[in-house]
Each structure stands twice: as structure tokens, then as C-alpha cells.
N, C-alpha and C positions, 0 to 999 in steps of 0.2 A: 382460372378454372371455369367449366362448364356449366352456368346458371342454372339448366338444368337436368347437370347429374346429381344419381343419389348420392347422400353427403356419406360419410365414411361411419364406418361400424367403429361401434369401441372399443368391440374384441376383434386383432387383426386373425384372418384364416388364411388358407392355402391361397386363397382369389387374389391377394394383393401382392403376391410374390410370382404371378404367373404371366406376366407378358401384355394383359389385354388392359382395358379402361380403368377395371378397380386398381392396378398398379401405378396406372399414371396419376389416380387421384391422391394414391396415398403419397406418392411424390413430391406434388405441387401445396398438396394440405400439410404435410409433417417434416419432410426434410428440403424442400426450397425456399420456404421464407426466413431472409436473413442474409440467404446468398444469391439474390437475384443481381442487384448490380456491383457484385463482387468480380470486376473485368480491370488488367491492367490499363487498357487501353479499347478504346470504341464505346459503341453507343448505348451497350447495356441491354439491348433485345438480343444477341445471341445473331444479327444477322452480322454478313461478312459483306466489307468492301474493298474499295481500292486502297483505299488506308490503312489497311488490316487490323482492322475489328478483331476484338478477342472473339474465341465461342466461350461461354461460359458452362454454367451447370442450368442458369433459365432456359438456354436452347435445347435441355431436353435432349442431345443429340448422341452420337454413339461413343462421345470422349470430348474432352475440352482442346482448343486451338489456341495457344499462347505466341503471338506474332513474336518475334524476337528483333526486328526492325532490319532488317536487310532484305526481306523479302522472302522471306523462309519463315516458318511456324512449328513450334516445337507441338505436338500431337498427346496425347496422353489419355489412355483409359484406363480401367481398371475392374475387375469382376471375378465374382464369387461362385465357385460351384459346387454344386451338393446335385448328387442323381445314386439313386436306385433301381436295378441293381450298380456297383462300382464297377460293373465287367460286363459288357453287353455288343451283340453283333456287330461289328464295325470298329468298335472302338472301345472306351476306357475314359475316368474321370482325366486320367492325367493329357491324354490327348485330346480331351474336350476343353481342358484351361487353358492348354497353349493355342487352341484354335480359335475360342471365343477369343480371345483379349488379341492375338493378329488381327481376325477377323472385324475386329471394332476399331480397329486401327484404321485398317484397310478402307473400310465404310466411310472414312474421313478423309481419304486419299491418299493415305501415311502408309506407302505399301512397302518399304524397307523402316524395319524395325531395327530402335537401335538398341534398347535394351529389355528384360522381359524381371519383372522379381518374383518368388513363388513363396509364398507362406502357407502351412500345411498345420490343419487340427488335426491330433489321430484323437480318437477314442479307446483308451485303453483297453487292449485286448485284444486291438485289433492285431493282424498277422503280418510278422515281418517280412515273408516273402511275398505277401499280396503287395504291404507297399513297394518292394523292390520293383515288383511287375511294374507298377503305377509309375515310379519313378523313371523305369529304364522306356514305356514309353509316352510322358512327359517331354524326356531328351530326347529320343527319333521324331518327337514331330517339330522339336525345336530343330531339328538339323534340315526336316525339311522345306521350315520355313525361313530357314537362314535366319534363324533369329539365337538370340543366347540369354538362360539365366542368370544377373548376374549378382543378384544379392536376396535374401528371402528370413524367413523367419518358422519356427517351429513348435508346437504347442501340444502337450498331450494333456488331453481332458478327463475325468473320471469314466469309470463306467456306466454307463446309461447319461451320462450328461452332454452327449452327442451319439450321430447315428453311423457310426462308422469312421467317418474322415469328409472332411471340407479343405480344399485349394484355391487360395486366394490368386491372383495373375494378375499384377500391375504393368502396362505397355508401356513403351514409349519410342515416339519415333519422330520425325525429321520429315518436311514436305514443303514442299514452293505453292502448291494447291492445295486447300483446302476444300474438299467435296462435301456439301452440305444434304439437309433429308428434305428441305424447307423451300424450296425455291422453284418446284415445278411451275410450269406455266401449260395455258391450254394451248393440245398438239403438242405437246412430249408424246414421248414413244415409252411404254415401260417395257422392259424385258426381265427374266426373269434365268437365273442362269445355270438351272436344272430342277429334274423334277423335286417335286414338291411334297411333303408327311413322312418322309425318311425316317428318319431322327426320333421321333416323338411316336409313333407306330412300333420300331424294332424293341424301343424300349420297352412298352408296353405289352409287345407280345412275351418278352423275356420274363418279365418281372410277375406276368400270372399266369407266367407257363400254358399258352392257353395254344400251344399245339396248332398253329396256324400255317397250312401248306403255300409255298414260295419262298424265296431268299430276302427275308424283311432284315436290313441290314442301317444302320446310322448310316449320315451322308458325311458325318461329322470331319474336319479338315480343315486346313489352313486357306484362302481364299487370296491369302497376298499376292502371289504368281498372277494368278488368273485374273484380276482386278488390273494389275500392272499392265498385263496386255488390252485389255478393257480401256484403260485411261491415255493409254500409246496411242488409239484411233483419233485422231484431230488433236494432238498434241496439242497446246497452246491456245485452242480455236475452243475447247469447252464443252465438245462435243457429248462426254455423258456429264449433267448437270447434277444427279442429285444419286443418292445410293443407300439402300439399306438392307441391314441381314436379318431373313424374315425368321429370328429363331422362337422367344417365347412367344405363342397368342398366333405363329404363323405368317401366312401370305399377308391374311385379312388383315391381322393388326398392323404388318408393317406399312401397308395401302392406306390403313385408317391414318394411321400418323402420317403419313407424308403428304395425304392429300388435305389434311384436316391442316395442318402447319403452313400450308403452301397456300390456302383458301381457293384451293379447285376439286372437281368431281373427279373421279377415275370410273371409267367404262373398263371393265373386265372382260375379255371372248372365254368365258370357259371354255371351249372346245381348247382353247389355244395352253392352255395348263398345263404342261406335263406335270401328269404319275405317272407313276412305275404302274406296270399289273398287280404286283404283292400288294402293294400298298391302298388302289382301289379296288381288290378284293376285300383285303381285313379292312379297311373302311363303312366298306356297303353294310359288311355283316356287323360290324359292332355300332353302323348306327351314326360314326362320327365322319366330318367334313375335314378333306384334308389339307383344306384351303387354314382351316383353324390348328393344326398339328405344325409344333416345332421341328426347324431345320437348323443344323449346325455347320453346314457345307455347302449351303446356296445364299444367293444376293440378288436382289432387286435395283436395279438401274434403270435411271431415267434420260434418253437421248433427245436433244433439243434439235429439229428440225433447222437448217441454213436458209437465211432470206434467199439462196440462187436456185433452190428445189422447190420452189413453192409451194412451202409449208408442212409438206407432207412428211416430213423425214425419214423416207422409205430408204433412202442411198444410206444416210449415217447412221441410220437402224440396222442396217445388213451389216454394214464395216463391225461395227461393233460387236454383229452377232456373230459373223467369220470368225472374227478374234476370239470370241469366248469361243467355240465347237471347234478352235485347232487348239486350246486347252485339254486336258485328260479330266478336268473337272466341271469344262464346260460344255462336253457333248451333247447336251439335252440340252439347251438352250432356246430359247423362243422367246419371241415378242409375245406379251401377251395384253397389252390395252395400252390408252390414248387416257390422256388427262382432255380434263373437259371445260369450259365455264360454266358448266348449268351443275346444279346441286351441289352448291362449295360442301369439302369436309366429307362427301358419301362415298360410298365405292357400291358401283352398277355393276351386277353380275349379266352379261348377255347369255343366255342359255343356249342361244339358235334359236330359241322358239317365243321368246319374250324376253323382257327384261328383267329383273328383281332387285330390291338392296340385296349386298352382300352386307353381313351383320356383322358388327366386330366384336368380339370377345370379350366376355366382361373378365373371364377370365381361364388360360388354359385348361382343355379338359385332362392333363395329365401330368399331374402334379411330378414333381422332383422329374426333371429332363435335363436342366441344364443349370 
């Protein structure tokens, strides 16, 4: 843990369930010690080699990596969602379960899914036909990520002793490559693979009704397809090394983590960013950064430049961006910064007109998103 970050509050609040730094303290101070070198096999830092290193739960990463000794590695995540409202532009709790836990799949290179489990709290009283909606699309978006529930569990809770309904989504999946968050090096390429405060904006605007003109919609969605195509570019050669899904705490926190884990800087082009128009409209006017706003439908990829391009990795930054923008969910796609050696751990915002930190989140501004 960070010597000097503040140490954790007694009373946990909304901050430490929200994506950004208070989250990961409360992680590594309450629920990681005990299971740090809890690894079948490797060297217990969470890094991956030719030997096949477990990932554990120290690596902090988007699911654990269990080598199975042939040269394949069984994949496995797991994740909890609670948002309000349960029905919101774009999407729905049920299709935000099956997307987050593909999507954390996928983040680990594990882009066929073999199995998916669903465990559901209701809170009494809640409506049968609301869950059916939730249910019926749960399964369209398991169909469209070729994935299948195949076992789950069900709970109903008193009245008032939950707020609606909670969907638990266990993954699991099968990969010869494990794609790690931890392993940039200076001269990666990052890209980003569409615009960015979808998610975390639409909901916002729903949930206080606040009447905001433009089509502010979730991005929310399965990412496995488009990743697959992604990881296709240099097949075997490595070509994108590192990946993450920027949902809670946003762009910034997932930049924080990977540059912060990797021990290099990241130089950001803002200009290079996509938003949408809606989205840096209701931004500007409410004040918030949409660098710091949760996505459920984009991914952050890091492309390791070839010793025969000199360095630059312009050519296998384009292959890669081709692939995502002949995707339907990678249209907007862009390179948006370079890892660096100067300021391990930061992330540079270039504005055009100067440079600045970009600041990472202690913690999302918009509680229950995902």
C-alpha cells in the first residue's frame, strides 16, 4: 500500500465502492491480507511468465489466471451490480451483469467464455414483470456474447433490507494468453476504444430527471467480439500487451492503475479523447470531467511498438486501431497517449496548450453506475 495515502475511515461510505484510490485502499488494507501468496503455481507477485505464473487476487487485476499446465489458463472473474435507476437509456441491470463479468474476462485475454453463473437478490415487492424485463435481457445479451448461464442462485430479501435487486455474474473462460494491466513499458501506444462518460452521464441524467438535450445513452455492452479482433492483430507476436476496462473512477483511474502497476508515466493528448457532443455538453454544465465518468462498453489497450519500426509503434497502433473501427463497437476509436519513463505512477494530461496531472479519483462522482 501507498505510504502516503490517507489510511482508511472506520465508517466505510459510498468512496470506497466507487472505482478510484479510496477503493483500492480498502482492498489491499481489509480484504487482501491472507491471500497474497495464495497462487497454485509461480512466484506470488501476480506477474506472469514463461512458466505460467498463476494471477492471483495480489495482482489486483480484472479476474484471476489458474495455468492448468498445458499451456492454457483457466480465466475467472466475478462481480456484483447494484445501479439506479434498474432501467436506464441504453440498457438495464441485467445487461450491465453480463457485460461487466465478459468484459473482465475479456480484459484478461479470455474472449470466449465458457461459462457465466447468475445469483439475483430481489427485495420484496419488487415487480414481477420488471424482473422478467431484467431477465429476458440478461439472456439477449448472453446470446450476444456467445456466452451461457449455466448455474446461479436466488434470494429474496425483506422489505427495505435492500434496494431493489442486486445480480451477482461469476465468468469463466479458457485462453492460451493471458493479457495482463501491469506490464507497460515506455513507448506503448495507448488507445482507447470509443468515446468516453457514456455510462456514468446517461445514468445520471435519468436518475434526477434533470431534462438534459442530446441522446445521453449507456455504452454499456459485451466487449469480447471486439477485443478478439483486437488481440487477432500480431497474433502470437504480443502486439497489444496490456488492457483495461475504464468502468468505475473512468479513463483516469484505469491510466492510474496501469501506469502506477507498470512503474511508468502516461502522457495523455486530450484533444485525442473522444466524447460524444451530449456527453461534453452535460459535462461542461454540471461541472464534471468525463475523463473521471464510468464506461461499461469501452476498453483501454496498450500496443508495444516492434524492434523493425523504430520504436515508434505507429504501424501496430494503426493495425490495431483498423481492427477496432471495422467493429460496430469500435467506431470511435483512437490512440490517445504514449507511456513514458519520466514521472513513474502519473498520468500527464497534454492540453495543446501545456501540460498538467491528470488527477485520479479518490473516488466516483456518481455513486451506484455499475
Amino acid at each position: 500500500m501507498n505510504a502516503y495515502a490517507p489510511p482508511l475511515d472506520d465508517i466505510i461510505t459510498l468512496k470506497y465502492g466507487a472505482g478510484g484510490s479510496a477503493m483500492r485502499r480498502l482492498i489491499e488494507g481489509v480484504f487482501l491480507p491472507g491471500f497474497q501468496n495464495f497462487l497454485p503455481s509461480g512466484n506470488g507477485n501476480g506477474n506472469r511468465d514463461d512458466k505460467g505464473s498463476a494471477v492471483g487476487l495480489v495482482a489486483m487485476d480484472d479476474g484471476a489466471a489458474l495455468p492448468l499446465g498445458d499451456g492454457r489458463y483457466l480465466v475467472i472473474t466475478t462481480d456484483s451490480h447494484v445501479i439506479h435507476p434498474i432501467f436506464f437509456p441504453g440498457g438495464d441491470i441485467g445487461r450491465l451483469a453480463v457485460a461487466g463479468t465478459v468484459n473482465d474476462l475479456a480484459m484478461m485475454g479470455a474472449t470466449e467464455v465458457l461459462a457465466l453463473t447468475s445469483a439475483v437478490i430481489v427485495e420484496e415487492g419488487f415487480r414481477r414483470t420488471d424482473l422478467e424485463r431484467v431477465q429476458a435481457s440478461l439472456r439477449a445479451t448472453c446470446e450476444e456474447a456467445e456466452a451461457m448461464v449455466v448455474t446461479g442462485d436466488t434470494k429474496v430479501m425483506g422489505r427495505g433490507e435492500l434496494d431493489g435487486l442486486v445480480l451477482n455474474t461469476t465468468g469463466v473462460a479458457i485462453t492460451h494468453r493471458v493479457v495482463p494491466d501491469n506490464t507497460l513499458q515506455p513507448g506503448d501506444l495507448l488507445l482507447v476504444t470509443g468515446t468516453v462518460g457514456d455510462h456514468g452521464l446517461a445514468v445520471l441524467a435519468v436518475r434526477n430527471d434533470l431534462g438534459l438535450e442530446g441522446d445521453l445513452r449507456s455504452d454499456v455492452a459485451p466487449l469480447n467480439g471486439l477485443v478478439r479482433a483486437a488481440l487477432a492483430v500480431g497474433e502470437g507476436h504480443g502486439t497489444v500487451v496490456a488492457m483495461k476496462d475504464p468502468t468505475r473512477g473512468g479513463l483516469a483511474a484505469a491510466l492510474h492503475e496501469m501506469a502506477g502497476k507498470s512503474g511508468v508515466g502516461i502522457v495523455v493528448d486530450e484533444t485525442a479523447v473522444p466524447v460524444s457532443e451530449p456527453v461534453r455538453a452535460a459535462a461542461e454544465l454540471l461541472g464534471i470531467d468525463p475523463l473521471h465518468v464510468a464506461n461499461e462498453g469501452k476498453a483501454v489497450l496498450a500496443v508495444r511498438p516492434s524492434a523493425g519500426h523504430g520504436g515508434n509503434g505507429g504501424e501496430e497502433a494503426e493495425a490495431v486501431l483498423a481492427a477496432l473501427k471495422a467493429h460496430p463497437l469500435g467506431r470511435n476509436a483512437a490512440v490517445i497517449g504514449r507511456a513514458v519513463a519520466e514521472r513513474p505512477g502519473d498520468v500527464i494530461l497534454d492540453t495543446g496548450f501545456g501540460r498538467r496531472l491528470l488527477a485520479e479519483p479518490e473516488g466516483e462522482p456518481l455513486p451506484r453506475i455499475c
